[in-house]
PDB file as gemmi writes it, atoms N, CA and C in Angstrom:
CRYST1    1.000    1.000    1.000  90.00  90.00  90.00 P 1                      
ATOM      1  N   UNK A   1      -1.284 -27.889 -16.147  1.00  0.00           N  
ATOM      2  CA  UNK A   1      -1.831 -27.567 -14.854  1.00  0.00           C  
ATOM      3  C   UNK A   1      -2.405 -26.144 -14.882  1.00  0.00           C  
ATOM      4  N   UNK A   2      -2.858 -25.934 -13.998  1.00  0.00           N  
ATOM      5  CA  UNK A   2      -3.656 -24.094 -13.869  1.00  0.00           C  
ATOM      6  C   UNK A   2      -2.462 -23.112 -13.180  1.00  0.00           C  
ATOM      7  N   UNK A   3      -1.127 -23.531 -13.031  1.00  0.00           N  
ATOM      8  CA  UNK A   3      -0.467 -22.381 -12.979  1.00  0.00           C  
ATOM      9  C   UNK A   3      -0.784 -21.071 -13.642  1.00  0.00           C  
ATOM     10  N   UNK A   4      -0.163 -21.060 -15.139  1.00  0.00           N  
ATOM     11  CA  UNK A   4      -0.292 -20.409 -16.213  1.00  0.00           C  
ATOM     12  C   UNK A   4      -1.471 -19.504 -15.715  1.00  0.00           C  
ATOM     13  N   UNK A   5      -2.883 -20.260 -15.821  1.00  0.00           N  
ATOM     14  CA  UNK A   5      -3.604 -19.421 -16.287  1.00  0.00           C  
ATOM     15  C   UNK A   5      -4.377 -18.636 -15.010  1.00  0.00           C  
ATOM     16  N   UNK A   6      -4.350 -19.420 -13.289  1.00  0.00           N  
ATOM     17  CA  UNK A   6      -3.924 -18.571 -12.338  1.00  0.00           C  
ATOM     18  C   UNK A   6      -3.123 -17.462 -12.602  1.00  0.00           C  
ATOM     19  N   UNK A   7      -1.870 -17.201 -12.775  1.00  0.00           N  
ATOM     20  CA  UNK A   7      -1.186 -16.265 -12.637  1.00  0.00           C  
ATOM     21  C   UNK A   7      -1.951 -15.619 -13.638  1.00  0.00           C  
ATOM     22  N   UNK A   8      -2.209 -15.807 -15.045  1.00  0.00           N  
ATOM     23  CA  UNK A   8      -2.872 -14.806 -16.257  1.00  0.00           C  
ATOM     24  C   UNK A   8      -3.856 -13.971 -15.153  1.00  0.00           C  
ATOM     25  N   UNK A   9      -4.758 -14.671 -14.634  1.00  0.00           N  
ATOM     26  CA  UNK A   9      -6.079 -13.979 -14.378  1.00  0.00           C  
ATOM     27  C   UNK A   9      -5.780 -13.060 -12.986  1.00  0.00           C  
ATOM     28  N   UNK A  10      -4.579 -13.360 -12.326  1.00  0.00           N  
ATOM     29  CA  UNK A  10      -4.431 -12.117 -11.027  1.00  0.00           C  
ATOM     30  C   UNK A  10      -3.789 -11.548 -11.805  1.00  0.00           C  
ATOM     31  N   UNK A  11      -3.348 -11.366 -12.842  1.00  0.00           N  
ATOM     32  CA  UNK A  11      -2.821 -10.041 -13.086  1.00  0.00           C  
ATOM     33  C   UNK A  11      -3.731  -9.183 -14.148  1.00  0.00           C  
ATOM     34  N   UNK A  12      -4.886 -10.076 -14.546  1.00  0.00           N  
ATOM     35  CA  UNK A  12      -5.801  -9.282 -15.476  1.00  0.00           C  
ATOM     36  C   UNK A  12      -6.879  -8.420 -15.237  1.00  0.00           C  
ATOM     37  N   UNK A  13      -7.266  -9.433 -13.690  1.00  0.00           N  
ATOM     38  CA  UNK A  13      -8.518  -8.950 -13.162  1.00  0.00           C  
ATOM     39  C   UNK A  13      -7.772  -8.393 -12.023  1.00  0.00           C  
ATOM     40  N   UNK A  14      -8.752  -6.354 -11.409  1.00  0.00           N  
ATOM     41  CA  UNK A  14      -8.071  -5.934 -10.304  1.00  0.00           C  
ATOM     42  C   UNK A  14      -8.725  -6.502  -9.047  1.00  0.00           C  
ATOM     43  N   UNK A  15      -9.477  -7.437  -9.228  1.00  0.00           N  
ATOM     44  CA  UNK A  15      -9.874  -7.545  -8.015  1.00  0.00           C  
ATOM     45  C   UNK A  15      -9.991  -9.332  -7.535  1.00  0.00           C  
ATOM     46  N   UNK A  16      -8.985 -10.302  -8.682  1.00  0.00           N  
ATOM     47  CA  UNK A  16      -9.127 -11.479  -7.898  1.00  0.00           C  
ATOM     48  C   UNK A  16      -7.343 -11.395  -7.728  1.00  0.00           C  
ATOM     49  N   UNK A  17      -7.639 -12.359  -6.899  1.00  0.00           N  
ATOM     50  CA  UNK A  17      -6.314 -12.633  -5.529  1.00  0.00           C  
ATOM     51  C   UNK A  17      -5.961 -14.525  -5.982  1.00  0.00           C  
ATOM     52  N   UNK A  18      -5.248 -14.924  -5.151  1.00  0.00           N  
ATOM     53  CA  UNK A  18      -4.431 -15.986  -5.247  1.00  0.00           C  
ATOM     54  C   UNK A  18      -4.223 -16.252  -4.506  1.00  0.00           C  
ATOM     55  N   UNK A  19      -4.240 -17.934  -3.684  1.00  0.00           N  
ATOM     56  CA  UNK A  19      -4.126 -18.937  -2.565  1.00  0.00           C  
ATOM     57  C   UNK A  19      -2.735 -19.253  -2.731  1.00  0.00           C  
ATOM     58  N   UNK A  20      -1.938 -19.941  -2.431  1.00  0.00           N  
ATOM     59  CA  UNK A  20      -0.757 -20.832  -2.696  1.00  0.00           C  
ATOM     60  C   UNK A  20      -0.984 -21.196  -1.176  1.00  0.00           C  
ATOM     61  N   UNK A  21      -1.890 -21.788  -0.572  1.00  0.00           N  
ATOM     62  CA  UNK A  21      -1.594 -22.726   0.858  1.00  0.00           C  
ATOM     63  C   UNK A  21      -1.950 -24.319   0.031  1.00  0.00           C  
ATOM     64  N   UNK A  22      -2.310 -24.448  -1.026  1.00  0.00           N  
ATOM     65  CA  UNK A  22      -2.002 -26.043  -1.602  1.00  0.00           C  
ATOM     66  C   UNK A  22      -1.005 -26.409  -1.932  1.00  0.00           C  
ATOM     67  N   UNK A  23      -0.283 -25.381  -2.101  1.00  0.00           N  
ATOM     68  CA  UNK A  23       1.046 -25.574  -2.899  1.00  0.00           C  
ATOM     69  C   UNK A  23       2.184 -25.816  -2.089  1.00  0.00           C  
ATOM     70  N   UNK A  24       3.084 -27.019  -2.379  1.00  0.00           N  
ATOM     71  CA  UNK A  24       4.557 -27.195  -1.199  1.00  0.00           C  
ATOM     72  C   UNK A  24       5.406 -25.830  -1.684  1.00  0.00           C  
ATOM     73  N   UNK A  25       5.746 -25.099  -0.118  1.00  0.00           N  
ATOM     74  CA  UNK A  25       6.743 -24.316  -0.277  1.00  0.00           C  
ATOM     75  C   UNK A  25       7.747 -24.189  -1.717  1.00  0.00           C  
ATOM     76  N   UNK A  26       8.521 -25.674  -1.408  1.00  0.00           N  
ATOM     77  CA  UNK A  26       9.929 -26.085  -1.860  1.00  0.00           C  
ATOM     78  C   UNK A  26       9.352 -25.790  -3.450  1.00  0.00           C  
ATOM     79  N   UNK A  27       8.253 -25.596  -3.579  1.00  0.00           N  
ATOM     80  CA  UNK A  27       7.607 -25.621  -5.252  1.00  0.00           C  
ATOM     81  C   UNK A  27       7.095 -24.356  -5.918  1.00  0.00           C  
ATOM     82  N   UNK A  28       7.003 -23.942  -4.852  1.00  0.00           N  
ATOM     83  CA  UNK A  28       6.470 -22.293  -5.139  1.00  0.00           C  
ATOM     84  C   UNK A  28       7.206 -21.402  -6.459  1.00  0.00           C  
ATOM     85  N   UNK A  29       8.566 -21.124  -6.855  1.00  0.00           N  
ATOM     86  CA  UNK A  29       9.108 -21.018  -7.471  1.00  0.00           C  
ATOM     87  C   UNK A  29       8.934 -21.350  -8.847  1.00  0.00           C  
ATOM     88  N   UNK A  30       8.794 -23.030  -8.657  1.00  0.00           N  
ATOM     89  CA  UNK A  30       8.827 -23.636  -9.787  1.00  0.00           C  
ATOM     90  C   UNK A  30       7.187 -23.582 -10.739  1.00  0.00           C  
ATOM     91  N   UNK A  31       6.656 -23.045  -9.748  1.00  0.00           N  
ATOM     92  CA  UNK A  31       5.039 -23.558 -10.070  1.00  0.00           C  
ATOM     93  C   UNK A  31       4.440 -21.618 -10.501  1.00  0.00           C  
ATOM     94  N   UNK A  32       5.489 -21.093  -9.471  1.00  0.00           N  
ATOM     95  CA  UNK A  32       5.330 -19.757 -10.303  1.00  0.00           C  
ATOM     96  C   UNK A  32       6.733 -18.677  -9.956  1.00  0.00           C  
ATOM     97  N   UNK A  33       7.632 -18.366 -11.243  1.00  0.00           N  
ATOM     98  CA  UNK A  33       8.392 -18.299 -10.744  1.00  0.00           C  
ATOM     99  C   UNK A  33       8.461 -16.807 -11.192  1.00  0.00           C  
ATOM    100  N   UNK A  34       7.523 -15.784 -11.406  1.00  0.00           N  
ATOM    101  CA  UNK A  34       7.572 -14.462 -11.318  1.00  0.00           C  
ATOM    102  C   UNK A  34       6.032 -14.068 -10.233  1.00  0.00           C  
ATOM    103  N   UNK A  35       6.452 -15.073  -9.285  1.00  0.00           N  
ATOM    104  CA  UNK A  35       5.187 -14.470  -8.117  1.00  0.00           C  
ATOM    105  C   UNK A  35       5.346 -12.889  -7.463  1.00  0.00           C  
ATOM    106  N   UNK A  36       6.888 -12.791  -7.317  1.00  0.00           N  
ATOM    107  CA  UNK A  36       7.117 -11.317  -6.590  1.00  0.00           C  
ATOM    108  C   UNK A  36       6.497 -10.813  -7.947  1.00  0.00           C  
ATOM    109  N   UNK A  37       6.372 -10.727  -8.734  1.00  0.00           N  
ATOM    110  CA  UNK A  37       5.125  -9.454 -10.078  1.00  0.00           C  
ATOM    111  C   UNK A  37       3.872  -9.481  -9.678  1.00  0.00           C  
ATOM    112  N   UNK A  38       3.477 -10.292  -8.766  1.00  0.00           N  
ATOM    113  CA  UNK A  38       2.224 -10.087  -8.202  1.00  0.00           C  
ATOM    114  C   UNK A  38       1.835 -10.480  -6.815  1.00  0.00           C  
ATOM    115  N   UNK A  39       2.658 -10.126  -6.360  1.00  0.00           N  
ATOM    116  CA  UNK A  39       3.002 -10.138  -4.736  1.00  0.00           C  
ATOM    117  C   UNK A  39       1.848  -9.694  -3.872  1.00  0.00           C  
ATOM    118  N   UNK A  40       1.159  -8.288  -4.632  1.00  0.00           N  
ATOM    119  CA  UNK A  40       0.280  -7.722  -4.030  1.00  0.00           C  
ATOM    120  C   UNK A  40      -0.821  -8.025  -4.170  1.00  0.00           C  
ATOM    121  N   UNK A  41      -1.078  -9.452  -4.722  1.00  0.00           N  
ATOM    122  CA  UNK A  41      -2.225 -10.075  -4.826  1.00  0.00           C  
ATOM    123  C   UNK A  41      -2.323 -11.852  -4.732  1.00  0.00           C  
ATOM    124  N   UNK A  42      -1.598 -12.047  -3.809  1.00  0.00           N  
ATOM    125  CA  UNK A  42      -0.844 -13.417  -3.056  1.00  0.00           C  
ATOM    126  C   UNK A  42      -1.478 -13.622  -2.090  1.00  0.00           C  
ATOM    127  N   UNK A  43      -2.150 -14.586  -1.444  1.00  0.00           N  
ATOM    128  CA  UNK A  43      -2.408 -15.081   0.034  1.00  0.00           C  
ATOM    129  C   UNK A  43      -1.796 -16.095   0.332  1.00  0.00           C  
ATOM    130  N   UNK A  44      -0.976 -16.168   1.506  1.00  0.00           N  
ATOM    131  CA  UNK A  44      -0.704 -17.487   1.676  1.00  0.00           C  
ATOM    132  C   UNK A  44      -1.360 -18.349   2.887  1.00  0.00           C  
ATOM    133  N   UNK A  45      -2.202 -19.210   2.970  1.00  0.00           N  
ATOM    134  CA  UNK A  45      -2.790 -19.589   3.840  1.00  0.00           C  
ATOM    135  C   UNK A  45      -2.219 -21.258   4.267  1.00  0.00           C  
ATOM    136  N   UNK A  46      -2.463 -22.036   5.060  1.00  0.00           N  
ATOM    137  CA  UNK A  46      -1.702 -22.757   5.670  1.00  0.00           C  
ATOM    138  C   UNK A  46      -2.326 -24.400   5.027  1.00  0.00           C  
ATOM    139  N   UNK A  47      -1.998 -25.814   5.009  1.00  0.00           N  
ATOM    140  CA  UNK A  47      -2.652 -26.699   5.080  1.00  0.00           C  
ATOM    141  C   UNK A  47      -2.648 -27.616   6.265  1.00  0.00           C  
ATOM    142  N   UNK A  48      -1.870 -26.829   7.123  1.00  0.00           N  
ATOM    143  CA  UNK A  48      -1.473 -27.628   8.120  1.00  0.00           C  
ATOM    144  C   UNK A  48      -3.588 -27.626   9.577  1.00  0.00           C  
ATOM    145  N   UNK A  49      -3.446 -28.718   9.773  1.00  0.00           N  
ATOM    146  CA  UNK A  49      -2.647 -29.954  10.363  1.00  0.00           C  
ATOM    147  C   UNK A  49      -2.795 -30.645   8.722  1.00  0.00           C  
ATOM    148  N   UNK A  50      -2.297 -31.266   8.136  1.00  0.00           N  
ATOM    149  CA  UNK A  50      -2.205 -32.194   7.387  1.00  0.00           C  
ATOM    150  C   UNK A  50      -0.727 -33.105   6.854  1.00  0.00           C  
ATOM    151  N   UNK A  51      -1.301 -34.142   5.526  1.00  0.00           N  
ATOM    152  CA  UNK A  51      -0.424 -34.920   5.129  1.00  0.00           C  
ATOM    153  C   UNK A  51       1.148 -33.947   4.518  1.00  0.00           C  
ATOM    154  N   UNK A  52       2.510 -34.314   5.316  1.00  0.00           N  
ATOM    155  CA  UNK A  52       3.248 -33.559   4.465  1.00  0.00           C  
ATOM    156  C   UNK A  52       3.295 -31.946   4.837  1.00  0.00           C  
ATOM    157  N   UNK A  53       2.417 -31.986   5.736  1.00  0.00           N  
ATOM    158  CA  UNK A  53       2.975 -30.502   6.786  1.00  0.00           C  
ATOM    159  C   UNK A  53       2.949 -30.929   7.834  1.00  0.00           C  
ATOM    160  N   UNK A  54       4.179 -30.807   8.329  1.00  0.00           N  
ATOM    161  CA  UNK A  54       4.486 -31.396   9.443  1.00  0.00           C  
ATOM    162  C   UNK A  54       4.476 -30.307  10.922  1.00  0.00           C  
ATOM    163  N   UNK A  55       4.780 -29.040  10.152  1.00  0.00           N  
ATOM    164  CA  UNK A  55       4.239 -27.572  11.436  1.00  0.00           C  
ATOM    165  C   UNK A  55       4.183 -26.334  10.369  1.00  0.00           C  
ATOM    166  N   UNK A  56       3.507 -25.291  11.115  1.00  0.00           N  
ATOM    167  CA  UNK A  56       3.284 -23.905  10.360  1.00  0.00           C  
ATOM    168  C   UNK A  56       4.706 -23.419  10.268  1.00  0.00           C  
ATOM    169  N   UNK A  57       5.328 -23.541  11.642  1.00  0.00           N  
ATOM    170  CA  UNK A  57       6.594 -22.098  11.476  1.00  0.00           C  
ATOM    171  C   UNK A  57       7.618 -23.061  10.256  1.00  0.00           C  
ATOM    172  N   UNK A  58       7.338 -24.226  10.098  1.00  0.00           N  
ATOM    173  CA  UNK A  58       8.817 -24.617   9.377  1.00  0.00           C  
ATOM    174  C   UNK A  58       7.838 -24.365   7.556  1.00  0.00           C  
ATOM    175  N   UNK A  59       6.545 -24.599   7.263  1.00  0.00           N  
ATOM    176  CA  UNK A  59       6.058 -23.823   6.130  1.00  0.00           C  
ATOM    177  C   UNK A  59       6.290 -22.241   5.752  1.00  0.00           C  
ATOM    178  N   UNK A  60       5.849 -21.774   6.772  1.00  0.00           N  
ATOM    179  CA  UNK A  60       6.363 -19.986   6.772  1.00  0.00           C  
ATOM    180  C   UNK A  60       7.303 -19.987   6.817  1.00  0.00           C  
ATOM    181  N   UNK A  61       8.541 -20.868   7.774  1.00  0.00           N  
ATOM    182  CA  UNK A  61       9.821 -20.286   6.849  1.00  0.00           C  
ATOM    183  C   UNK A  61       9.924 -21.016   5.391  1.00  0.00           C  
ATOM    184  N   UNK A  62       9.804 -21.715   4.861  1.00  0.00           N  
ATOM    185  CA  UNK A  62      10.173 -22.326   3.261  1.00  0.00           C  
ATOM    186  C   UNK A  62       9.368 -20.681   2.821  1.00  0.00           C  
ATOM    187  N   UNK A  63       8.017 -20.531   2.920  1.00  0.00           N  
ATOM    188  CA  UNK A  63       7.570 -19.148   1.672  1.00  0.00           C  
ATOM    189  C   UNK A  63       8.599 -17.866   2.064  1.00  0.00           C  
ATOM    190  N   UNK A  64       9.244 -18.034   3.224  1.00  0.00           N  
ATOM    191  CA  UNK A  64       9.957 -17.108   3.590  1.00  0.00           C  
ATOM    192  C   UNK A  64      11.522 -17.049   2.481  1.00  0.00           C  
ATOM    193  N   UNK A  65      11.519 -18.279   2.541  1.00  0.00           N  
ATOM    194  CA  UNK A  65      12.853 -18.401   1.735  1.00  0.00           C  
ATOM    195  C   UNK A  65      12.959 -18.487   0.350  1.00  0.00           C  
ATOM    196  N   UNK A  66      11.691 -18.729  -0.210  1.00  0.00           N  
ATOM    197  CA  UNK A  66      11.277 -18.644  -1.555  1.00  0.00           C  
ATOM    198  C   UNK A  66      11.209 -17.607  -2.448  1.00  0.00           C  
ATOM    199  N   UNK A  67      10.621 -16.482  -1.733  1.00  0.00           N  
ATOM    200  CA  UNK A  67      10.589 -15.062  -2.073  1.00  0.00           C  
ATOM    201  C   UNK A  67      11.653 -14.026  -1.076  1.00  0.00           C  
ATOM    202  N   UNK A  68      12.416 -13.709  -2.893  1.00  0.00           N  
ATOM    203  CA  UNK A  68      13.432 -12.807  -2.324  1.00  0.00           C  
ATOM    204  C   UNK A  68      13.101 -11.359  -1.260  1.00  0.00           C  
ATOM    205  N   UNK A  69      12.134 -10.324  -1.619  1.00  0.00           N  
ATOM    206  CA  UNK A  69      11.989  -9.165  -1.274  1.00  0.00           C  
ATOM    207  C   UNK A  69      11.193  -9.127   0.321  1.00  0.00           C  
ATOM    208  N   UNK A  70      12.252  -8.584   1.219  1.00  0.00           N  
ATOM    209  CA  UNK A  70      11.211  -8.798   2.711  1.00  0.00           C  
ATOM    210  C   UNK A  70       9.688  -8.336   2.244  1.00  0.00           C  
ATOM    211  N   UNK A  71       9.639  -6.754   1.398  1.00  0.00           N  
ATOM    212  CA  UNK A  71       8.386  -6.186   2.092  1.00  0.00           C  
ATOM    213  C   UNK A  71       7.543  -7.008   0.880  1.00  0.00           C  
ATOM    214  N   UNK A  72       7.898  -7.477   0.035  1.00  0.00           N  
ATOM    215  CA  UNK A  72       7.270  -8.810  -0.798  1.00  0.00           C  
ATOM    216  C   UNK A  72       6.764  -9.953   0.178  1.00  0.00           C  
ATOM    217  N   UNK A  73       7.309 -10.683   1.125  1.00  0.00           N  
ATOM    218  CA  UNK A  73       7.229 -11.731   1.342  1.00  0.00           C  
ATOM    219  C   UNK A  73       5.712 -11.107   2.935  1.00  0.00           C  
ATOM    220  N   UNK A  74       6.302 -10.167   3.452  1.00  0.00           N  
ATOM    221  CA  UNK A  74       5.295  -9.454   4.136  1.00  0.00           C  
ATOM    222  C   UNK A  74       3.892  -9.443   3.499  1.00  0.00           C  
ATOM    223  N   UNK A  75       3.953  -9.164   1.951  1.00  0.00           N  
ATOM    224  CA  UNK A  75       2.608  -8.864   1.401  1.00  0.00           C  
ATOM    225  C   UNK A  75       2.053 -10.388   1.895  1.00  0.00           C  
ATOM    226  N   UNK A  76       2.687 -11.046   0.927  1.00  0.00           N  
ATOM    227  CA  UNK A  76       2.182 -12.593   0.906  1.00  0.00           C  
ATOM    228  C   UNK A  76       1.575 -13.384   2.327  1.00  0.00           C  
ATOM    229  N   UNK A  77       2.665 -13.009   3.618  1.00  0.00           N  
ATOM    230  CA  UNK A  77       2.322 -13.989   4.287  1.00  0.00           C  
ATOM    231  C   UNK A  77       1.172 -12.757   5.484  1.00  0.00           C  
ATOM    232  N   UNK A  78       1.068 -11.788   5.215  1.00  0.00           N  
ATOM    233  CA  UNK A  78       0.694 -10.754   5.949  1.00  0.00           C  
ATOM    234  C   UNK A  78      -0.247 -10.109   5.377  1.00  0.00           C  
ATOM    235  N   UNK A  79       0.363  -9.081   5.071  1.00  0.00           N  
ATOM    236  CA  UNK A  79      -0.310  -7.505   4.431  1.00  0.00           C  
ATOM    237  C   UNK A  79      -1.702  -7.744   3.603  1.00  0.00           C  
ATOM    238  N   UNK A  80      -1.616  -8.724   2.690  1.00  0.00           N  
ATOM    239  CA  UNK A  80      -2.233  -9.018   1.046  1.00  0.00           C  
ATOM    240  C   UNK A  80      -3.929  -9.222   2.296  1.00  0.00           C  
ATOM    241  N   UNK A  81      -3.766 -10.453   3.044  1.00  0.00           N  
ATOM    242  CA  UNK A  81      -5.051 -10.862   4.166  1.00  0.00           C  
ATOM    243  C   UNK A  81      -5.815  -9.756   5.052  1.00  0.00           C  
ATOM    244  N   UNK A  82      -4.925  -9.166   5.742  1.00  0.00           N  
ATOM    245  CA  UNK A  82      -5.329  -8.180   6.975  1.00  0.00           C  
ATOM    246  C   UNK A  82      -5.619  -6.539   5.527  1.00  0.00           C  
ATOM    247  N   UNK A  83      -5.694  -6.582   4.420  1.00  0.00           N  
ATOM    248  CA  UNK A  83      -5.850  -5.590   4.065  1.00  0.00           C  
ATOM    249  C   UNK A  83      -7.493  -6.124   3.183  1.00  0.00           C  
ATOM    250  N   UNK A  84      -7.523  -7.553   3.174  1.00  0.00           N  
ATOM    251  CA  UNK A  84      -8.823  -7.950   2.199  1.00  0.00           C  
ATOM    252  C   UNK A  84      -9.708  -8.245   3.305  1.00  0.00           C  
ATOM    253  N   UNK A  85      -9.135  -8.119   4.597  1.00  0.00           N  
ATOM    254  CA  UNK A  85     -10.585  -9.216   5.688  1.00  0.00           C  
ATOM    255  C   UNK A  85      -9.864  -8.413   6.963  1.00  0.00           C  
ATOM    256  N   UNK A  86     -10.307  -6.963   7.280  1.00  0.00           N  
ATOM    257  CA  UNK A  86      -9.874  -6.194   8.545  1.00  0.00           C  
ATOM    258  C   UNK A  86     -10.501  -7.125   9.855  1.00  0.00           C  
ATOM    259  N   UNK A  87     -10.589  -6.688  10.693  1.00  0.00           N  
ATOM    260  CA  UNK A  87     -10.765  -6.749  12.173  1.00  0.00           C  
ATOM    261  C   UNK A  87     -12.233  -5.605  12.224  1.00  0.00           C  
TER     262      UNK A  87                                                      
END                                                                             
């Protein structure tokens, strides 16, 4: 799969970033399981309304629970967006 070589290329190149809104929560880990090493280049964006998301707040909490570090999990579901696409 393109795990692997996703993760290779956000940490090679300084200026590409990373989606995980395709990805099930419960999998996040497994699919990359040194994401807090690149936390600061994480987006997490939503798939909901769709198949298998059933609401946003119960997705945001699974990435919530996935990644150990609050001001980590801040980057991801927060910080990483409002710092690439201001107001």
């Amino acid at each position: 799969m393109w795990m692997n070589e996703a993760f290779f290329l956000v940490r090679r190149h300084k200026n590409m970033y990373m989606d995980i809104s395709g990805i099930p929560p419960q999998k996040l880990l497994e699919y990359f399981p040194r994401i807090e090493d690149i936390a600061d280049k994480v987006l997490w964006g939503t798939d909901w309304p769709g198949p298998g998301v059933p609401a946003i707040k119960g997705e945001h909490r699974q990435i919530q629970r996935a990644v150990d570090c609050s001001r980590r999990k801040r980057k991801i579901l927060y910080d990483n967006a409002a710092r690439l696409f201001p107001r």
